[in-house]
PDB file with one MODEL, atoms N, CA, C and O in Angstrom:
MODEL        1
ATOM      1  N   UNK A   1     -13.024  -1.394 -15.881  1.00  0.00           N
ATOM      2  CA  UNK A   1     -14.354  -0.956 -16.235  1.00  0.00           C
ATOM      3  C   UNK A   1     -14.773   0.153 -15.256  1.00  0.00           C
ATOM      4  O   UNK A   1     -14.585   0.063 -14.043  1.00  0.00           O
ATOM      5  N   UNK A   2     -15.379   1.252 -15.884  1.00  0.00           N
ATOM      6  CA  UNK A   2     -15.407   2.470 -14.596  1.00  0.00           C
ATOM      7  C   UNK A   2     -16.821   2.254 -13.987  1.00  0.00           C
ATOM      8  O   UNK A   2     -17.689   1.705 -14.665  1.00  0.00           O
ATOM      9  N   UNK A   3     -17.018   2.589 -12.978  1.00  0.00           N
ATOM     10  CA  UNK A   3     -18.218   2.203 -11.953  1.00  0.00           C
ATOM     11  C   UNK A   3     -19.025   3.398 -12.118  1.00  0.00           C
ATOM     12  O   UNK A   3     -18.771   3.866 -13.228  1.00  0.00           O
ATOM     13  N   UNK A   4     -19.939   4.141 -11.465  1.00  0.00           N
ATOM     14  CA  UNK A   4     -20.949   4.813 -11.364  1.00  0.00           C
ATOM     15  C   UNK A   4     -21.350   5.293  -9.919  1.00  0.00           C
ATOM     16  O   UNK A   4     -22.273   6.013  -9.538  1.00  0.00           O
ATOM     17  N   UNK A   5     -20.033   4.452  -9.042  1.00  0.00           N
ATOM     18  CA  UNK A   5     -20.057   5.233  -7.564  1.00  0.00           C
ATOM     19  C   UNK A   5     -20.323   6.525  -7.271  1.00  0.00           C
ATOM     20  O   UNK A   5     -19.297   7.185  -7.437  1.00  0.00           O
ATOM     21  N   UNK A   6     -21.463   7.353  -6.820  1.00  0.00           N
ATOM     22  CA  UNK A   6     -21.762   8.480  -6.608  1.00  0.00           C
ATOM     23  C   UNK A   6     -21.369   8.828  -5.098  1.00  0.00           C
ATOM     24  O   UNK A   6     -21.207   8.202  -4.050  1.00  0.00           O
ATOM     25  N   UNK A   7     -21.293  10.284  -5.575  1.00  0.00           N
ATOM     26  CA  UNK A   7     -21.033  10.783  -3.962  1.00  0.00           C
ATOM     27  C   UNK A   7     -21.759  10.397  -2.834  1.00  0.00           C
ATOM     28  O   UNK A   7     -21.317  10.180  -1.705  1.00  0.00           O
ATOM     29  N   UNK A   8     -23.113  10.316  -3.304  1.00  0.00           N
ATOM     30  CA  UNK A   8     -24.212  10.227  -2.187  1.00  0.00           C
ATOM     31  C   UNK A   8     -24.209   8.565  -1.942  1.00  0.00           C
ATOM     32  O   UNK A   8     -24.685   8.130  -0.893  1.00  0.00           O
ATOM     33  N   UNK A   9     -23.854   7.981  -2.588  1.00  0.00           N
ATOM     34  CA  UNK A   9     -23.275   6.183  -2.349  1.00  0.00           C
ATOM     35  C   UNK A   9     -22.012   6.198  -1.810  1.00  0.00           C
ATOM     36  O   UNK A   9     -21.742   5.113  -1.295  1.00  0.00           O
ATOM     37  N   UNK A  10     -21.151   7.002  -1.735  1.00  0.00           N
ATOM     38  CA  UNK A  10     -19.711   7.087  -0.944  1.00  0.00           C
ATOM     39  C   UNK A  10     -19.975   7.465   0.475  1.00  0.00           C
ATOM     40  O   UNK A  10     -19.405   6.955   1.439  1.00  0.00           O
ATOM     41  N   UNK A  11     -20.775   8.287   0.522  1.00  0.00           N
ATOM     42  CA  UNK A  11     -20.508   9.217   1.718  1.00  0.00           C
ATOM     43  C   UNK A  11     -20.939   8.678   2.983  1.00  0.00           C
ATOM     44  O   UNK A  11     -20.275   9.007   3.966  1.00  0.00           O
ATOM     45  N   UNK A  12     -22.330   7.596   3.212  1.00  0.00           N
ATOM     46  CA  UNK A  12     -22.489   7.013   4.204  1.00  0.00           C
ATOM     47  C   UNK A  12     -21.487   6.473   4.531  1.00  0.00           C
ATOM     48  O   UNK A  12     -21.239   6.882   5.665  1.00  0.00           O
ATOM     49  N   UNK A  13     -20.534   5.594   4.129  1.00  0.00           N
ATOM     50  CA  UNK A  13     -19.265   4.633   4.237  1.00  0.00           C
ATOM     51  C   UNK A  13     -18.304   5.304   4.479  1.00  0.00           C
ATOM     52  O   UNK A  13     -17.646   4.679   5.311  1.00  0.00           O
ATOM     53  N   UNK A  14     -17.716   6.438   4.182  1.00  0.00           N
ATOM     54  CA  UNK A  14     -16.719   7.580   4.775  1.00  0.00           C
ATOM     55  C   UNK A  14     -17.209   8.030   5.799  1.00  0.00           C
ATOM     56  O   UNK A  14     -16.333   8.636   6.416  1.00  0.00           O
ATOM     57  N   UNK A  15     -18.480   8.060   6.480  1.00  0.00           N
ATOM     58  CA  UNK A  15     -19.193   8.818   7.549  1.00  0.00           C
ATOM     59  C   UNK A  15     -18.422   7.688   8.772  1.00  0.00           C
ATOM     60  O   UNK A  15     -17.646   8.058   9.653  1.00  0.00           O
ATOM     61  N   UNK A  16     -18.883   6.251   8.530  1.00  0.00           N
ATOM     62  CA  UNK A  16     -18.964   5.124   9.470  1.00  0.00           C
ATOM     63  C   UNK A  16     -17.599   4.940   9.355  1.00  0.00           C
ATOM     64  O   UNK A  16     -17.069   4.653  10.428  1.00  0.00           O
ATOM     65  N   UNK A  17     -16.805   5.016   8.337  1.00  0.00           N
ATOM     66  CA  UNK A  17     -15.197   4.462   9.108  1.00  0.00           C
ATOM     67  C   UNK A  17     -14.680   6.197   9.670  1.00  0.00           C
ATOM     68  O   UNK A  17     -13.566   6.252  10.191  1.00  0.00           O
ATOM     69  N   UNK A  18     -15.257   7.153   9.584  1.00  0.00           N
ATOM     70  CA  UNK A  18     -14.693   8.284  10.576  1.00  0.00           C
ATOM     71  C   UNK A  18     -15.029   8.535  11.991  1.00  0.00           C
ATOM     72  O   UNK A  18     -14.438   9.254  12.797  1.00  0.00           O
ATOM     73  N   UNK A  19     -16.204   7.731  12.161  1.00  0.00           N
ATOM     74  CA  UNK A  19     -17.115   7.375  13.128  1.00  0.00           C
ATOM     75  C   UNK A  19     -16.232   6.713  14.418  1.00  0.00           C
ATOM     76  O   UNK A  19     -16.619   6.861  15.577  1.00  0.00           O
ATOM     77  N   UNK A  20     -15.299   6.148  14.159  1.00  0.00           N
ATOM     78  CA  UNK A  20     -14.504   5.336  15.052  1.00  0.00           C
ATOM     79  C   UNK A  20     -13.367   5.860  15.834  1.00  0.00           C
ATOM     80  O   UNK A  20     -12.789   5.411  16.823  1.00  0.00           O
ATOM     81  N   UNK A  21     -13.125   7.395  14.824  1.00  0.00           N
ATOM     82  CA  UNK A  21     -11.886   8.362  14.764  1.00  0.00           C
ATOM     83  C   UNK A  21     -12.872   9.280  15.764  1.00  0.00           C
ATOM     84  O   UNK A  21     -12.321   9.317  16.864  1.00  0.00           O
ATOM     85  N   UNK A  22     -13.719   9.788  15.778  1.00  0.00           N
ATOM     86  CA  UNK A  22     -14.509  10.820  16.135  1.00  0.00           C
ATOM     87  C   UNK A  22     -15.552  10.594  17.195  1.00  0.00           C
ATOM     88  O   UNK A  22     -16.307  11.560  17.305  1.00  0.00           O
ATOM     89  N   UNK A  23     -15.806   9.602  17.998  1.00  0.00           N
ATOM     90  CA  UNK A  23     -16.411   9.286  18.931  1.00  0.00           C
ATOM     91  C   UNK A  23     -17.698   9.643  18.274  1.00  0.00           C
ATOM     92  O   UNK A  23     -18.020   9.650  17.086  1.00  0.00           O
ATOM     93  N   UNK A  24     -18.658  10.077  19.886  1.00  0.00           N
ATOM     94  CA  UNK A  24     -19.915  10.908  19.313  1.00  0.00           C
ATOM     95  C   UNK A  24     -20.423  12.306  18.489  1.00  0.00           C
ATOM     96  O   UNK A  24     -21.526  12.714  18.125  1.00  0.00           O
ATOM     97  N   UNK A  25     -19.131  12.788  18.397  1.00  0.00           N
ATOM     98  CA  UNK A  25     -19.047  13.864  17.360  1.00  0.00           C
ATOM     99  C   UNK A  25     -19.615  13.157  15.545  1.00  0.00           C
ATOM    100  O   UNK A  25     -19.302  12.120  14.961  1.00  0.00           O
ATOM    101  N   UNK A  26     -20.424  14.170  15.205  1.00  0.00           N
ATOM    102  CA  UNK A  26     -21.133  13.672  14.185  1.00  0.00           C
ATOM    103  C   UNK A  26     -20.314  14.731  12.982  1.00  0.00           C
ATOM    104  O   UNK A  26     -20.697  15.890  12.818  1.00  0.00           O
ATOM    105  N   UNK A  27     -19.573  14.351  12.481  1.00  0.00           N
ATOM    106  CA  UNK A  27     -19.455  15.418  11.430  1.00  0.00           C
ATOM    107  C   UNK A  27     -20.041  15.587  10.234  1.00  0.00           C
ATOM    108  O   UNK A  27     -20.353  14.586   9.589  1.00  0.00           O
ATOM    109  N   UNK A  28     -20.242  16.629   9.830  1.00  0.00           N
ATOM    110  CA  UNK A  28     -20.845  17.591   8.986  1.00  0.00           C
ATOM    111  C   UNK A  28     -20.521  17.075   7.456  1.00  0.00           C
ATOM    112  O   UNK A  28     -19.345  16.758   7.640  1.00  0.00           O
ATOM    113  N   UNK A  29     -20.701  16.860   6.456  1.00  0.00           N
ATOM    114  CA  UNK A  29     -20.205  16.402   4.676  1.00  0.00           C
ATOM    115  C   UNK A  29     -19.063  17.350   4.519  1.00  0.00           C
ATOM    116  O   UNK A  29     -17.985  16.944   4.083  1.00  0.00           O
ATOM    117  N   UNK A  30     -19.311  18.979   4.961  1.00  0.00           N
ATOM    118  CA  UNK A  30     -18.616  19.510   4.712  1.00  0.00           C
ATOM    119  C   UNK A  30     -17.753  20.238   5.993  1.00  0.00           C
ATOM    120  O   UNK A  30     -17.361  21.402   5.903  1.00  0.00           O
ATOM    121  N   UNK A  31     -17.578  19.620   6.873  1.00  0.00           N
ATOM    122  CA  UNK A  31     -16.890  19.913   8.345  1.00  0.00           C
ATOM    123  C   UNK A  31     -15.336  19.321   7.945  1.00  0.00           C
ATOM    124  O   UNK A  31     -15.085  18.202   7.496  1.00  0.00           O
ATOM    125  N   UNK A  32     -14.472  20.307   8.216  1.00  0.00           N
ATOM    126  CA  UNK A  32     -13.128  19.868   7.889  1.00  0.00           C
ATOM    127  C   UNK A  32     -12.266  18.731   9.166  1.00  0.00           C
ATOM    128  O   UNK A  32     -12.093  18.883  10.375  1.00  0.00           O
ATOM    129  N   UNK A  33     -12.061  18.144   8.671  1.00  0.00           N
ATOM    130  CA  UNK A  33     -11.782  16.961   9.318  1.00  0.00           C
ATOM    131  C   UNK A  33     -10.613  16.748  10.132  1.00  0.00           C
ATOM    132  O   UNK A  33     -10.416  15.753  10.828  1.00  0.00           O
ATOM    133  N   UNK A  34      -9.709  17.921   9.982  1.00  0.00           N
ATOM    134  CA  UNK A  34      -8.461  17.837  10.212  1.00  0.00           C
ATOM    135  C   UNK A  34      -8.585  19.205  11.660  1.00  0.00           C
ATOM    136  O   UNK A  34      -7.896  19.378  12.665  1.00  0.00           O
ATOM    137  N   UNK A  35      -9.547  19.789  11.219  1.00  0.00           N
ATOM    138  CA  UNK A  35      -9.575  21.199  12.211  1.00  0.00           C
ATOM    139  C   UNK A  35     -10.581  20.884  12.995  1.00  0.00           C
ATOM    140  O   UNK A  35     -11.284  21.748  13.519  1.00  0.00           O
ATOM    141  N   UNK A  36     -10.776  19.490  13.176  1.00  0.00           N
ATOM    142  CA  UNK A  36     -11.831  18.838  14.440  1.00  0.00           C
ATOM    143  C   UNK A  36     -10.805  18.545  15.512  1.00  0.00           C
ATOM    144  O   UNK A  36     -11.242  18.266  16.629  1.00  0.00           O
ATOM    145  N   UNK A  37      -9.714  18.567  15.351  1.00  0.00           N
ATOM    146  CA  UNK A  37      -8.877  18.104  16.069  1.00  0.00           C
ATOM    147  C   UNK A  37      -8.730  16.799  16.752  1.00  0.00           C
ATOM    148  O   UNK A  37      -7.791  16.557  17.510  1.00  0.00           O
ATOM    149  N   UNK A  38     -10.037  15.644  16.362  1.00  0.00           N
ATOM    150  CA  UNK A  38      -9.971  14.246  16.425  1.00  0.00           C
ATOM    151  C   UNK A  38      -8.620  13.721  16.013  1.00  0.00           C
ATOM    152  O   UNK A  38      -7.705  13.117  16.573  1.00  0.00           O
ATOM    153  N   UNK A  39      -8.819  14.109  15.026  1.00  0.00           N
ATOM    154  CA  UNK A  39      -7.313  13.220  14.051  1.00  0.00           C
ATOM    155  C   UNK A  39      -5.984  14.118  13.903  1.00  0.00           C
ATOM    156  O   UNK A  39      -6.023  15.343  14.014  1.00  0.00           O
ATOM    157  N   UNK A  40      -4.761  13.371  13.632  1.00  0.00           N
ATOM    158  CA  UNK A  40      -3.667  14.078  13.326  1.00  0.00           C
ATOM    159  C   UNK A  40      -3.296  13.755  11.986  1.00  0.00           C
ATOM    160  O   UNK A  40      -3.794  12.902  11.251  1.00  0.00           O
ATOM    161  N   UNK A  41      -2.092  14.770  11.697  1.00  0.00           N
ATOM    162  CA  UNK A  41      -1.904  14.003  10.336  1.00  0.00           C
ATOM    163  C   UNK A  41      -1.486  12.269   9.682  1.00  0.00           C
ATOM    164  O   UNK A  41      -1.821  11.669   8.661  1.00  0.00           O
ATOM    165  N   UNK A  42      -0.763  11.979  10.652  1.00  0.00           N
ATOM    166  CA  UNK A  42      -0.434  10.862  10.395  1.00  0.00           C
ATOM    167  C   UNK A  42      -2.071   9.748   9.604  1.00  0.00           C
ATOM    168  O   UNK A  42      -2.002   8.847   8.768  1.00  0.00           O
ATOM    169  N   UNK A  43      -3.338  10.315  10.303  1.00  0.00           N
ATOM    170  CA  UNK A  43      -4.374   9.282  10.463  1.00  0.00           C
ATOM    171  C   UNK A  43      -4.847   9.812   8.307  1.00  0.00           C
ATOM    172  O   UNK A  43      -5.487   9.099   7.535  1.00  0.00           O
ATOM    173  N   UNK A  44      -4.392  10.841   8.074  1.00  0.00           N
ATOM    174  CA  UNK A  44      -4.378  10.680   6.502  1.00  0.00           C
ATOM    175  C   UNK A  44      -4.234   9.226   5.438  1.00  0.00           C
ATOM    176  O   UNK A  44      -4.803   8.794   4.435  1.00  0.00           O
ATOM    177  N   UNK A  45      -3.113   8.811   6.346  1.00  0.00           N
ATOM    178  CA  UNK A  45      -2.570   7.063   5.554  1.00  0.00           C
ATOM    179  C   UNK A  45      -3.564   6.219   6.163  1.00  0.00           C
ATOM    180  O   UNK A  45      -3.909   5.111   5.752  1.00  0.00           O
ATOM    181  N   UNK A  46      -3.957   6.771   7.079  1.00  0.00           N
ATOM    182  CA  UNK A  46      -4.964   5.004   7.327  1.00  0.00           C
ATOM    183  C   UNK A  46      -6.666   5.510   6.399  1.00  0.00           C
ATOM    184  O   UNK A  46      -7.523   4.653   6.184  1.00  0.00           O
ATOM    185  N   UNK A  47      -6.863   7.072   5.951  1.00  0.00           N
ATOM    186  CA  UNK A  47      -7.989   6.978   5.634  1.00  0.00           C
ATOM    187  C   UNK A  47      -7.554   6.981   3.857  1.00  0.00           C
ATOM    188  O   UNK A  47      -8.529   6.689   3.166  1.00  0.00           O
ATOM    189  N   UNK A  48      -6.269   7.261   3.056  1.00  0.00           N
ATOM    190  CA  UNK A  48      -6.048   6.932   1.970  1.00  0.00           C
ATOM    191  C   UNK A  48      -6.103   5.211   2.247  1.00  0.00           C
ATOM    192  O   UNK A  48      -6.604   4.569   1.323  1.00  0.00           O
ATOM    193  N   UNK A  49      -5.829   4.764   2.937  1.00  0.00           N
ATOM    194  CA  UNK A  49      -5.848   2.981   2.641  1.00  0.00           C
ATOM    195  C   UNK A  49      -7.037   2.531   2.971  1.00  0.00           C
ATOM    196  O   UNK A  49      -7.303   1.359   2.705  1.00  0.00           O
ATOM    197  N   UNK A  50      -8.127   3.471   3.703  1.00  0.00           N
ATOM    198  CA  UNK A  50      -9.736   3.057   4.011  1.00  0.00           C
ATOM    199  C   UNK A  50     -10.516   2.814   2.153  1.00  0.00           C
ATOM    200  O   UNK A  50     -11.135   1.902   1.605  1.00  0.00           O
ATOM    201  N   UNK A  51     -10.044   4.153   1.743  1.00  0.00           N
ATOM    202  CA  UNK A  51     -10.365   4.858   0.570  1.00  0.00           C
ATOM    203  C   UNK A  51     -10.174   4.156  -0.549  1.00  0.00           C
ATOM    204  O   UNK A  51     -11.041   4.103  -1.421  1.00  0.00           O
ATOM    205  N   UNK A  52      -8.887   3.471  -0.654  1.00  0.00           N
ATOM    206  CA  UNK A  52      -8.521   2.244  -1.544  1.00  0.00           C
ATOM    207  C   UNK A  52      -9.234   0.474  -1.439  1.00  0.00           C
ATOM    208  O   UNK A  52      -9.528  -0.408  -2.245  1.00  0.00           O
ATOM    209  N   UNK A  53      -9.258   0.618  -0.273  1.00  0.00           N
ATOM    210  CA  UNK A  53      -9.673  -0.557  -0.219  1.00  0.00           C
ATOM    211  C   UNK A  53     -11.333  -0.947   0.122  1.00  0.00           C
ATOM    212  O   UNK A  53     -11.402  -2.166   0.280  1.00  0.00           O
ATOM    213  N   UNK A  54     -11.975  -0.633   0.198  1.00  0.00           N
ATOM    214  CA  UNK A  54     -13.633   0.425   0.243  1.00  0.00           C
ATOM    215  C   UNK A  54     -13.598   0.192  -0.935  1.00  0.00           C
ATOM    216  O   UNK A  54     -13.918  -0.989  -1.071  1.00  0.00           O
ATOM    217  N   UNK A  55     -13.382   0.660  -1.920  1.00  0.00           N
ATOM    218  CA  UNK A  55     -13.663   1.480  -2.628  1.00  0.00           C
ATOM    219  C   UNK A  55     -12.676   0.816  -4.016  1.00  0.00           C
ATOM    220  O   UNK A  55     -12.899   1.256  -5.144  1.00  0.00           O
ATOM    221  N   UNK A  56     -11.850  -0.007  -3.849  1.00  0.00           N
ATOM    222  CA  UNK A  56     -11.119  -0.675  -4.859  1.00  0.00           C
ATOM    223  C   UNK A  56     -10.930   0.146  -5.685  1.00  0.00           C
ATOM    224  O   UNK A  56     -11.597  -0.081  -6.694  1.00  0.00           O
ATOM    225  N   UNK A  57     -10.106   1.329  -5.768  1.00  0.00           N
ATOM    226  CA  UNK A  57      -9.440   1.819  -6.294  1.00  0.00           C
ATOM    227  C   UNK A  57      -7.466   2.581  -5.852  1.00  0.00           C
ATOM    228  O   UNK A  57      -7.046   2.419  -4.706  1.00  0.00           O
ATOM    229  N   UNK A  58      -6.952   3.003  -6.462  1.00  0.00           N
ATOM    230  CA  UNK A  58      -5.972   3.224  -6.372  1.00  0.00           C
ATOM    231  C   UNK A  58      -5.834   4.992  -6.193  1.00  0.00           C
ATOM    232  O   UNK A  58      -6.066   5.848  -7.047  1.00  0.00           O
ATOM    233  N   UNK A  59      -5.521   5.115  -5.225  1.00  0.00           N
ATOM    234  CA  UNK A  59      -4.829   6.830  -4.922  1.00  0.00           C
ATOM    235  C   UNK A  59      -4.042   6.946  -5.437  1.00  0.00           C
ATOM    236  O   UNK A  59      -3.247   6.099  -5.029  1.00  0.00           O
ATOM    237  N   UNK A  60      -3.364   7.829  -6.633  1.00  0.00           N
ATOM    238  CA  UNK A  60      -2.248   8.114  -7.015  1.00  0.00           C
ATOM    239  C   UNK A  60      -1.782   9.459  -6.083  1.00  0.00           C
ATOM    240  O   UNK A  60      -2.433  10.260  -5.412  1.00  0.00           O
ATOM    241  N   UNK A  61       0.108   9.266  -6.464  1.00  0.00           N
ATOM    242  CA  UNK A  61       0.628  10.561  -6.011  1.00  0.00           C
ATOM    243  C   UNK A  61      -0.507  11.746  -6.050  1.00  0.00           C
ATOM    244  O   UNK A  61      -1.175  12.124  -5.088  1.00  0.00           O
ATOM    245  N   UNK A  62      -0.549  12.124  -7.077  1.00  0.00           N
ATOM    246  CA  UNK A  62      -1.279  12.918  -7.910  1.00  0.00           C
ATOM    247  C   UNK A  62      -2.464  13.503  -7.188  1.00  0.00           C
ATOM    248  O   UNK A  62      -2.645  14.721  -7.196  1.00  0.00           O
ATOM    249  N   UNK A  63      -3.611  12.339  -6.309  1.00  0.00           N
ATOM    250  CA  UNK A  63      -4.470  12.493  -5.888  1.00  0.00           C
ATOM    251  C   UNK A  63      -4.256  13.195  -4.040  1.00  0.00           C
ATOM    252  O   UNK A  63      -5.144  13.629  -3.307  1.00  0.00           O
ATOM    253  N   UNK A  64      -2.904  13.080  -3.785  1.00  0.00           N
ATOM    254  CA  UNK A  64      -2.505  12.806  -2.087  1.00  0.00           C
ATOM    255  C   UNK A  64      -2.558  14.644  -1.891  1.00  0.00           C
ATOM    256  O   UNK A  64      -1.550  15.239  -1.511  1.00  0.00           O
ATOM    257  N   UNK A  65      -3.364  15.103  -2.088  1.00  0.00           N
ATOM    258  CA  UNK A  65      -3.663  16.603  -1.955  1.00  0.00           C
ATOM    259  C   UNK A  65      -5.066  16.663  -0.232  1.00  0.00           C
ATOM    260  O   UNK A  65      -6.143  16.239   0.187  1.00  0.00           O
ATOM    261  N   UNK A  66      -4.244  17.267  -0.014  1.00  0.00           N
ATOM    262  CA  UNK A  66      -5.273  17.516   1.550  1.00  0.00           C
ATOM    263  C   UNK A  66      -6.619  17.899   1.130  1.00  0.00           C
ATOM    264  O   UNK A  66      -7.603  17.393   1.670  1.00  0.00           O
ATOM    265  N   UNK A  67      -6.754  19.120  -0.187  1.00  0.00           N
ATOM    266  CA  UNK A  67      -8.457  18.690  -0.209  1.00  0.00           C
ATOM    267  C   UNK A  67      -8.895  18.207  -0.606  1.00  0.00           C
ATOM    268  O   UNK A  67     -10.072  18.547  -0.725  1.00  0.00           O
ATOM    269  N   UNK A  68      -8.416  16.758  -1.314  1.00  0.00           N
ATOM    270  CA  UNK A  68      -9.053  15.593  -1.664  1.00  0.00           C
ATOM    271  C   UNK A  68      -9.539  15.122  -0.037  1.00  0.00           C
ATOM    272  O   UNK A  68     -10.470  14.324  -0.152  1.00  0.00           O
ATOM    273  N   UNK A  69      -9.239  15.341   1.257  1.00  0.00           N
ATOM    274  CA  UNK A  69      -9.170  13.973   2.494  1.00  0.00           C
ATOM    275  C   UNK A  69     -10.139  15.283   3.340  1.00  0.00           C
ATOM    276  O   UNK A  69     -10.629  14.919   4.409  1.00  0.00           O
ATOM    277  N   UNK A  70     -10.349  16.376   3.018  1.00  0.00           N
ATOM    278  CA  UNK A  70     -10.719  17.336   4.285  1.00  0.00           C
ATOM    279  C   UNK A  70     -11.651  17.451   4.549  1.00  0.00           C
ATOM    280  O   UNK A  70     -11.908  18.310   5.393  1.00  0.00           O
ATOM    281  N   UNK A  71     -12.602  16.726   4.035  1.00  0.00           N
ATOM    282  CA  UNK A  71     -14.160  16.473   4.588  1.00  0.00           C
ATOM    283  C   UNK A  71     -14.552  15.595   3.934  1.00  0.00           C
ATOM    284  O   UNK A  71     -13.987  15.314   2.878  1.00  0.00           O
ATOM    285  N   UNK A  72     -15.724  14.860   4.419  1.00  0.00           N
ATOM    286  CA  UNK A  72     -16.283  13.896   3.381  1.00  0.00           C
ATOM    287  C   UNK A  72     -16.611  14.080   2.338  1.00  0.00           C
ATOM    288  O   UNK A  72     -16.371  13.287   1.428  1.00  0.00           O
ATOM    289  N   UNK A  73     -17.478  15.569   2.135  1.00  0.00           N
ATOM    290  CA  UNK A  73     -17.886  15.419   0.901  1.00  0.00           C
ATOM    291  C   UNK A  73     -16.737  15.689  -0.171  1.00  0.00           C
ATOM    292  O   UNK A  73     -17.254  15.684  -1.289  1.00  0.00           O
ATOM    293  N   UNK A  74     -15.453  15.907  -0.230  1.00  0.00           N
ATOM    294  CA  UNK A  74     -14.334  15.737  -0.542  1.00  0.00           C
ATOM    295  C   UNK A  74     -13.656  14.264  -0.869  1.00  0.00           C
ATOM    296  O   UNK A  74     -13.070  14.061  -1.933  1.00  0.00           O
ATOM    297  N   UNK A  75     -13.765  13.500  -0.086  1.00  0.00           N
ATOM    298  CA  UNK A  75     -12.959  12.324   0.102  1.00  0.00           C
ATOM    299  C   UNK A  75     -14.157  11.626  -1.262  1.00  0.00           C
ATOM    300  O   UNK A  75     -13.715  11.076  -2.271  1.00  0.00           O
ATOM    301  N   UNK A  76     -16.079  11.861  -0.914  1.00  0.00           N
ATOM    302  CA  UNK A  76     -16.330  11.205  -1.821  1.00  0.00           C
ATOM    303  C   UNK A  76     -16.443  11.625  -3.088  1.00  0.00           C
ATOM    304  O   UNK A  76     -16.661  10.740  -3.915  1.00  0.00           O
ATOM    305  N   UNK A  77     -16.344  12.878  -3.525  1.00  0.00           N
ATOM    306  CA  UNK A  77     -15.931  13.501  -4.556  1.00  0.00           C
ATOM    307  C   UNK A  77     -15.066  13.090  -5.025  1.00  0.00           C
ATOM    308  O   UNK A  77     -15.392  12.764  -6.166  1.00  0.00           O
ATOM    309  N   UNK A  78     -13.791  12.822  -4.792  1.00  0.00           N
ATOM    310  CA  UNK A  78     -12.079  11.846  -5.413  1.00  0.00           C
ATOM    311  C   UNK A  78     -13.000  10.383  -5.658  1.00  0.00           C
ATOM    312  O   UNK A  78     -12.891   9.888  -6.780  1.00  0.00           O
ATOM    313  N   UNK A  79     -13.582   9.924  -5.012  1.00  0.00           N
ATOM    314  CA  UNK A  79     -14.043   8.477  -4.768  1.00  0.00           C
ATOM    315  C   UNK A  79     -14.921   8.277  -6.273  1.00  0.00           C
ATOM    316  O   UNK A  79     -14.655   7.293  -6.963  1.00  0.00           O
ATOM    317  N   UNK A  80     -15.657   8.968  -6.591  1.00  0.00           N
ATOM    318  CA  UNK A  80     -16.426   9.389  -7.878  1.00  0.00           C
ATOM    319  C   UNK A  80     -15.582   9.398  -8.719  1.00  0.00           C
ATOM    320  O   UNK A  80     -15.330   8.315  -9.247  1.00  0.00           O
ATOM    321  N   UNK A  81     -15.035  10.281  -9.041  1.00  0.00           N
ATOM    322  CA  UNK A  81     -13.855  10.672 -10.043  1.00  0.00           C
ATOM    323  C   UNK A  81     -13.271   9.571 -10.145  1.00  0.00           C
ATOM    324  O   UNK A  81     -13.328   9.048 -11.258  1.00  0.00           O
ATOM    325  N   UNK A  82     -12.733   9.049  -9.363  1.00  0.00           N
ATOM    326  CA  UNK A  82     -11.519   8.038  -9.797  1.00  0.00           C
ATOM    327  C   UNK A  82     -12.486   6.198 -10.112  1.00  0.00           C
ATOM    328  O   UNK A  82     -11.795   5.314 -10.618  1.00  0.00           O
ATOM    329  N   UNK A  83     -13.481   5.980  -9.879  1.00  0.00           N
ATOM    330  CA  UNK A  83     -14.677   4.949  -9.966  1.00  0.00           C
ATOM    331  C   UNK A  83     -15.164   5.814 -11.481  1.00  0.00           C
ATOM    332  O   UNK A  83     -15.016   5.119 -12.486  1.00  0.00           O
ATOM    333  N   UNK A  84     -15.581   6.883 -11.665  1.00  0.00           N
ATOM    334  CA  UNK A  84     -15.958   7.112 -13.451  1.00  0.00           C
ATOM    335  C   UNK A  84     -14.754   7.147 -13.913  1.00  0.00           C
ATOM    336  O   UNK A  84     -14.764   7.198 -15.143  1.00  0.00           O
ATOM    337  N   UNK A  85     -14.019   7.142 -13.591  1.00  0.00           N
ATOM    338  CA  UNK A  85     -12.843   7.318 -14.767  1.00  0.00           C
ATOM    339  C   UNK A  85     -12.336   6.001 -15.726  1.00  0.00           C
ATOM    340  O   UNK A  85     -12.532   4.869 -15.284  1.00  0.00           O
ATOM    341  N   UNK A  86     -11.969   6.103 -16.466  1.00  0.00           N
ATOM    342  CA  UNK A  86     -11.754   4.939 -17.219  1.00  0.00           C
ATOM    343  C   UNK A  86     -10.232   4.402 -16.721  1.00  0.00           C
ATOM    344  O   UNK A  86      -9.403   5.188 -16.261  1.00  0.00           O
ATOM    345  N   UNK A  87      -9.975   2.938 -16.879  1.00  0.00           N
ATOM    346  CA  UNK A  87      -8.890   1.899 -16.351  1.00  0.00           C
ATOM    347  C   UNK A  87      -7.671   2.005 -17.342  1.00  0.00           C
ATOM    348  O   UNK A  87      -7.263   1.082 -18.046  1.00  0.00           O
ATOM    349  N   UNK A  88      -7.251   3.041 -17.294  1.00  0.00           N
ATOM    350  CA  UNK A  88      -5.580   2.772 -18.303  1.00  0.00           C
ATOM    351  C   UNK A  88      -4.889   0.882 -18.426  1.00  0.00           C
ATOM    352  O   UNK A  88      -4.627   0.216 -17.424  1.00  0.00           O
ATOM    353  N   UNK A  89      -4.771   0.513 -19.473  1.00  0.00           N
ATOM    354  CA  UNK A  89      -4.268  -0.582 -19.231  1.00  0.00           C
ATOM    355  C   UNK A  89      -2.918  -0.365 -19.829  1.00  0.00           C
ATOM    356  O   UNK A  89      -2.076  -1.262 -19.793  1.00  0.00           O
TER     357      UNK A  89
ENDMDL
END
């Protein structure tokens, strides 16, 4: 059943689990996340498995594109999309 998760309902919750990655640095919706130099690449898999499990949905191959993950307002943009989309059975 597809949900109605909006960006602006995603994005506090992507803010607070980056929050832990980023000390007192506050980042921006649209501050690239990767050119903060907080994180490396590797920390991509722990925020695709934040993203899935948050958020009870599934990342496909398909979705594992860097500007789906490069800022929040990105990450909750995919988060939308894939919550309206309808459930292939």
């Amino acid at each position: 059943m597809p949900d109605d998760t909006t960006t602006e309902e995603a994005e506090p919750k992507i803010r607070a689990f980056l929050a832990r990655f980023f000390g007192d640095h506050r980042i921006a919706d649209d501050e690239d996340i990767f050119a903060t130099g907080f994180v490396n690449s590797l920390f991509i898999m722990q925020l695709v498995l934040f993203v899935e499990g948050e958020f009870a949905l599934t990342v496909e191959d398909e979705d594992l594109e860097i500007e789906n993950f490069s800022t929040v307002a990105a990450v909750a943009a995919l988060v939308a999309r894939k919550r309206s989309a309808p459930v292939s059975s």
